[in-house]
Steps between C-alpha positions, in 0.01 A plus 500: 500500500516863356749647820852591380789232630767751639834396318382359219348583139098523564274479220313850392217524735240820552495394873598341831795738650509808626793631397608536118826459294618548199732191530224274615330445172185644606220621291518876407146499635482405820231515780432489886265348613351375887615194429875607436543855695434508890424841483141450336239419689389090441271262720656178550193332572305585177804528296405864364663790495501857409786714323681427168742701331643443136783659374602523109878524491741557179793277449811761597302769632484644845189642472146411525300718182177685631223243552715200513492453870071390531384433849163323573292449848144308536300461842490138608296374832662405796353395844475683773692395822168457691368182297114619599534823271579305203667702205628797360688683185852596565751599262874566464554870375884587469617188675232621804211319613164716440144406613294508130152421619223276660303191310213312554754261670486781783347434842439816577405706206147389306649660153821510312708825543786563284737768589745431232199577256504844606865525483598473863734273705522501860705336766403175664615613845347184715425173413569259815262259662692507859269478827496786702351568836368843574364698848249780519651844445817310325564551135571310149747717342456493165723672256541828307329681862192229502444360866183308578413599865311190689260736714296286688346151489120494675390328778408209346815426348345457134553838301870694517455886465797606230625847354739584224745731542661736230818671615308588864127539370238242518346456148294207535294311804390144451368196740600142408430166630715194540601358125413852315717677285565892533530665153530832445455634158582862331574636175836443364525749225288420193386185683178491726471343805819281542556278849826648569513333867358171564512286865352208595404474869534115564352510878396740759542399875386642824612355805462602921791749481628546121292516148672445154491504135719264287549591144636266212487639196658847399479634126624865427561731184645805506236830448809609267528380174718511164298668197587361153380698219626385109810720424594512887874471534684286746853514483571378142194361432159660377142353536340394182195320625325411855215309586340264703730245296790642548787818464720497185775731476814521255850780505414801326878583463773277470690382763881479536675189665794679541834317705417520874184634488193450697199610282196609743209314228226601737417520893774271664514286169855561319736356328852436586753485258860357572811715480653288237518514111278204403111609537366323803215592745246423760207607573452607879281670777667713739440385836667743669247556744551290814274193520499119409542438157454138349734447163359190310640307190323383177180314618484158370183397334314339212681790271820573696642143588802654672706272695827716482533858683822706464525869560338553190188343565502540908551830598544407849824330415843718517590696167751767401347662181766730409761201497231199420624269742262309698575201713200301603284246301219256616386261283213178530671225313206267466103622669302207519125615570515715855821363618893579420644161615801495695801653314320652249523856615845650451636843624849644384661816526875589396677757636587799227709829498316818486603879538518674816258802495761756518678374212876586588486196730463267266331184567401234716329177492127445561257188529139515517395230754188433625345836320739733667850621397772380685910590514707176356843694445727747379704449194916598519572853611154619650578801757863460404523116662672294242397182597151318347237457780216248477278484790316232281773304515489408868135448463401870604250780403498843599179712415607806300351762730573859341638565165487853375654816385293759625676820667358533837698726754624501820614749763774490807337279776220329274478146398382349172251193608575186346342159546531269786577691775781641322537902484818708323583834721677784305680589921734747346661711195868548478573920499624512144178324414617237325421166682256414751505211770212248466408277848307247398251311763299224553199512712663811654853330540782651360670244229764677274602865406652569171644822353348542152595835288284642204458270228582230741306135587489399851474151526448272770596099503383233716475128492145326384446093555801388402638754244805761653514884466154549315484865392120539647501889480661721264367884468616716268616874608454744201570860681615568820409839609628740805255829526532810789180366643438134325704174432351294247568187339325402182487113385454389200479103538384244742531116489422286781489101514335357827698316740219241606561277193329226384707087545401269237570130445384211312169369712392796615115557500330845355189440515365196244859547342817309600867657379651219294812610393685856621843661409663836348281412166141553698243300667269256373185357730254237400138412670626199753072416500218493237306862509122476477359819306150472689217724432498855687866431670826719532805266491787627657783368249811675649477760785353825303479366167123233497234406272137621505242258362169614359164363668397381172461093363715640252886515571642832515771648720817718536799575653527816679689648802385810740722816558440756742653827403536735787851414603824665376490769263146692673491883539393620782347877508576700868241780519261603767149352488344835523598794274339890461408684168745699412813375770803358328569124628831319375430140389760285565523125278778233643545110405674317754559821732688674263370797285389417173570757196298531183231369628174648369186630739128505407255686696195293427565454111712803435841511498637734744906468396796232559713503821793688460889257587394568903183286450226816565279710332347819635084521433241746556093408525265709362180341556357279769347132571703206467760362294717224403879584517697224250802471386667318223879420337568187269645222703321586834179381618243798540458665836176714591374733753150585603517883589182747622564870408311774703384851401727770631456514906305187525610169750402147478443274778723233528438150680735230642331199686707226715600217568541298135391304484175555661280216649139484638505578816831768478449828640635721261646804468393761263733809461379825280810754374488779290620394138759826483708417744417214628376625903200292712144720419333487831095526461436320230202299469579154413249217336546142500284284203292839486459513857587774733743408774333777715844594600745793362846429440715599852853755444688217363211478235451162597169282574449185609251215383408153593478247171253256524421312143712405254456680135570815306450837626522888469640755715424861403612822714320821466566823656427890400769640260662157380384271196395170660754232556411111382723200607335095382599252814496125512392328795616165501291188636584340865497175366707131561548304139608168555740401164576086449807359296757222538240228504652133544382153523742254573536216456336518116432095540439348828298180580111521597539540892812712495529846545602806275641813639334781371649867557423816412619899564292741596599905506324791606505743243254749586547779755320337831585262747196189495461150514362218189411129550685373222287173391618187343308365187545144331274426235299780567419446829638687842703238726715705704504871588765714728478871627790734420564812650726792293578794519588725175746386322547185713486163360523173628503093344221251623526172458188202506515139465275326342406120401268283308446154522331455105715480231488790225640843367407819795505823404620727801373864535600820710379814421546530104759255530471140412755234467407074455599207616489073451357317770616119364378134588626384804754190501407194563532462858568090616379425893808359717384150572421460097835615428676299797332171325648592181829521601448147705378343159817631353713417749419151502462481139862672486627208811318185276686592222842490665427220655456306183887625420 
């Protein structure tokens, strides 16, 4: 085992964690590999991955000499979703996945094409094998402004008419058949004729009143791609060689590690380096960007035979790098083949005190648990409370739900938002402008008020499980401020614990984990059952926190969790949708409905300017199309803003459609405004999947229009002096889907001739009332059946009772359910006159021998 044991001396390594320390007796050259960093792209299955970085440290140094810091991608095959389409290259680039190139291992393609051999890298945009179902005149919307319009299927139901779209205009026709593939191929730069769009059209149908397509299979790469030239810069680093086997590049300048620092190596690859005076740091991607991101620890395999994860290995566990305290650890004491017996898997966490992030509070205690940071105390005199509080103590966690030291502000009447339900109103200033009365509310009822002046903390206490007078928000007050025409308040620290805590005591379940021993030292849980590591399977361990096992004969999995970032912390931009060359528009960037200062604004990728302390920013246009709006700060999730500027004097047609959702067989509404200003355009001409509606929009600039098919479609509205308006609808299918769980069979043993009780429930979790016959199976065969009626959403338990008279194991099926049971040998069953005559015998027998008394 190469990973580093957290707490202990490790022996010099040059891999297996992520993060590096001076005090961890690491190897002054260390790398990152796939195996070892979560952030490069790795296949399970084959085992392969992509990325590796090296870096060449010096012992005392914070500083990383020009081309010390060597970073090294190859392409590697992968499979595509749709099994029938075989394989293709992909590559990580930057801790991104690229598409490389075809092989001969290529369905579609009759000749290797390499893209990475003429230094390009594009986007692998789709890659999904789900069945679809599409309609004449519906669409597949593809992305990047590709649609692929299903025009017609002909009369004998055997060829589909398609066309491919391009942001509006039709660039290709094809016909298909059931089982063909659609590919359409262009240039991508340097490289001729490359499938950038590929679909496989499984079936086509035609019946009395409808006609279909169903597609499974849907590969896409993006027309835009990276070019890599030697001696192109990104970030830090500088290409020294690319081709078809790979991009090397190495730091042309050195590179500081300097205390607190978070060194931008190249696209959303960085390092960040703790606030502390030993040398430690991780490597990291931001994921700022909302989204699902899966965090995985050191794969274990033939040459990483990890069986212990810490922080330092497993970045999905909780870790404070600035401080180095961690709290979790999960370690395999004994892996015999595929299974961890029972026992053998151990979690622990501790709690540990770390720093408040506005610093003049102190600190407070903090367990990771489970992959997520939870509240386990305050030490003495937190908030000005003498006394020690432990929520761990009485068996409690709180999750930690804002910590930060950002200055937002707030004016007279507003409220800053805070999480769960829970809002903090600024009602009123004092008129020396000194102090200002907080009312804070939850769910929109008033709880407490508190007077707080400037440099003040308001602080609000409540009870949580079992532990008294919690502090569970405390918000810091830098300046009060009392204007002729504005009250402000500006605050400069938030903490917030949650008041739905966790309860935990010994025998409690998580998952395949059981809690063994808890108290105001931490938690530790061990597996109560053996864990099979089968082929292809995702174990879920402990809630978030489960192992992924390759599809291989060899074994090879990790530990990872998934986070969703998107909550807490994300800037939203308030703008209009429509702006004119030349017109000055005031952007306008809030986080939890308070304005956000500092905060700086790109116009597509150039930076327009920060937000000023109000949260705006004033911005002209001087050219037209459409743009992306973002906006960025450290600490806050990204927030973006599609925007469409017009020339000077031009409108844009605008379109609303209702209700949502929408389902075949709605009549919906279709409203047309003018985009400045927002008032109905009446005589517009509207067009539904390319079809004209034949019918002008009325004073209201409304139209109506009866759904009929499920699918995809486009609604366009033209008229004279306005750009075209474009809105993308779904129409949802009309359908019943009949869901089984909660199978039982009871009793497991009964004798041959008895009867089991078998029951089942059924739910409704489609959108349309409809009836089933639910059949039952034993051994394969149907022996009882029974009609259900629901309507959506309804569900309902059936119950059947079934026999059989032969001894022998039955397998009982419902659905994709199945359950067994024991049908046993009967017990010998004595007539009444044989057993009358032997108790006679014996009774006589029994009289005889008393006699002879």
């Amino acid at each position: 085992m190469i990973g580093l044991l957290l707490g202990t001396a490790a022996a010099a390594s040059d891999s297996g964690d992520r993060v590096w320390d001076e005090n961890a007796n690491q190897s002054l050259t260390y790398t990152w590999t796939p195996q070892t960093y979560s952030g490069f792209y790795y296949d399970l299955d084959t085992g392969e991955g992509s990325e590796n970085l090296t870096v060449q440290l010096e012992e005392g140094r914070r500083v990383i000499e020009d081309g010390n810091l060597q970073y090294f991608t190859k392409p590697i095959e992968t499979e595509f979703e749709y099994g029938g389409w075989g394989s293709y290259q992909v590559i990580g680039f930057m801790a991104e996945r690229y598409f490389a190139g075809y092989t001969e291992n290529t369905d579609f393609v009759n000749d290797d094409i390499s893209v990475i051999s003429d230094g390009q890298l594009s986007k692998v945009l789709l890659d999904d094998d789900e069945e679809r179902s599409l309609y004449a005149g519906s669409s597949l919307l593809l992305s990047e402004g590709y649609s692929l319009n299903i025009v017609e299927v002909d009369i004998s139901g055997d060829k589909v008419w398609v066309q491919l779209e391009k942001d509006g205009d039709v660039i290709e026709d094809s016909f298909l058949s059931s089982n063909d593939d659609y590919v359409y191929e262009t240039d991508l730069g340097d490289t001729e004729d490359v499938p950038l769009i590929a679909v496989h059209f499984s079936e086509i149908f035609t019946g009395r009143e409808t006609t279909a397509v169903f597609v499974e299979g849907i590969f896409q790469v993006s027309d835009e791609y990276v070019k890599i030239e030697g001696g192109d810069e990104f970030g830090e680093l500088e290409v020294g060689s690319i081709s078809s086997s790979g991009i090397r590049m190495e730091n042309e300048d050195s590179i500081s590690l300097s205390k607190g620092d978070t060194v931008e190596l190249m696209g959303r690859l960085g390092f960040v380096v703790a606030d502390a005076d030993e040398l430690r740091f991780a490597l990291e991607v931001e994921a700022s960007e909302p989204g699902s991101y899966e965090l995985r620890g050191t794969v274990y395999d033939e040459i990483f035979n990890t069986t212990v994860w810490t922080p330092f290995n497993f970045e999905g566990f909780y870790y404070n790098i600035d401080e180095d305290v961690s709290t979790e650890r999960l370690v395999i004491k004994e892996l015999e083949g595929r299974s961890i017996d029972d026992e053998m898997l151990v979690y622990s966490t501790k709690p540990e005190l770390v720093e408040f992030e506005r610093e003049d509070w102190g600190g407070y205690e903090v367990i990771g648990f489970l992959a997520e940071k939870y509240f386990a105390g305050y030490p003495e005199d937190a908030f000005g409370d003498s006394d020690r509080v432990s929520v761990l103590s009485d068996s409690i966690l709180s999750k930690v739900l804002i910590d930060e030291d950002d200055k937002k502000s707030l004016f007279t009447g507003s409220s800053l938002i805070l999480e769960n339900g829970y809002s903090l109103k600024a009602a009123e200033i004092d008129v020396n402008g000194k102090s200002v009365l907080f009312e804070l509310y939850k769910d929109g009822d008033l709880l407490d008020t508190g007077i707080v002046s400037s440099n003040g903390d308001y602080v609000y206490e409540a009870d949580i499980g079992g532990a008294d007078d919690v502090p569970m928000i405390a918000v810091h007050v830098s300046t009060v401020f009392r204007g002729t025409e504005v009250d402000a308040v500006f605050v400069e620290g938030i903490f917030q614990i949650s008041d739905d805590y966790l309860e935990l005591e010994e025998g409690d379940s998580f998952g395949e984990m059981e809690i063994v021993s808890v108290s105001s030292s931490g938690v530790i849980m061990e597996n109560e059952d053996s864990i099979s590591l089968s082929r292809d399977d995702t174990i879920d361990l402990m809630e978030n926190v489960k192992f992924r096992v390759a599809d291989s004969s060899e074994l090879r999995f990790y530990p990872f969790v998934e986070v969703v970032k998107g909550d807490g912390g994300q800037l939203d931009i308030e703008m209009p949708d429509t702006l004119v060359v030349g017109e000055e528009v005031e952007i306008l960037v809030t986080a939890r409905g308070v304005s956000v200062g500092d905060v700086e604004l790109f116009f597509e990728d150039e930076s327009i300017g920060r937000t000023g302390d109000e949260g705006s920013l004033g911005y002209t246009p001087d050219s037209e199309g459409s743009f992306t709006v973002s906006a960025e700060k450290g600490g806050y999730v990204s927030g973006s803003k599609e925007v469409d500027v017009l020339a000077e004097g031009s409108r844009k047609l605008e379109i609303e459609v209702s209700p949502d959702p929408i389902r075949e067989g709605d009549t919906i509404s279709i409203k047309v405004t003018d985009s400045i200003g927002d008032k109905p355009v009446s005589g517009a001409d509207v067009f539904f999947g390319g079809e004209d509606l034949g019918e002008q929009t009325n004073e209201a600039g409304i139209v109506s229009y009866w759904v009929t098919a499920p699918g995809t479609y486009k609604i366009n509205a033209s008229k004279a002096g306005y750009e075209a308006g474009e809105a993308v609808i779904e129409v949802l299918e009309h359908r019943a889907e009949f869901v089984f769980t909660n199978l039982t069979v009871e009793p497991a043993s009964v004798e041959a001739g008895a009867a089991v009780k078998v029951t089942v429930q059924v739910e409704n979790t489609g959108n349309a009332e409809d009836e089933s016959t639910v059949e039952l199976l034993v051994n394969g065969e149907a022996v009882d059946s029974e009609t259900v009626s629901l309507g959506a959403g309804e569900s309902t338990t059936l119950e059947f009772s079934h026999m059989e008279e032969e001894p022998g194991t039955y397998t009982v099926e419902i659905g994709d359910l199945s359950g067994t049971y024991e049908a046993t040998e009967k017990t010998p069953f004595l007539s009444a006159a044989l057993t009358l005559g032997i108790l006679l015998t014996v009774f006589v027998v029994f009289r005889r021998g008393k006699g002879k008394n």
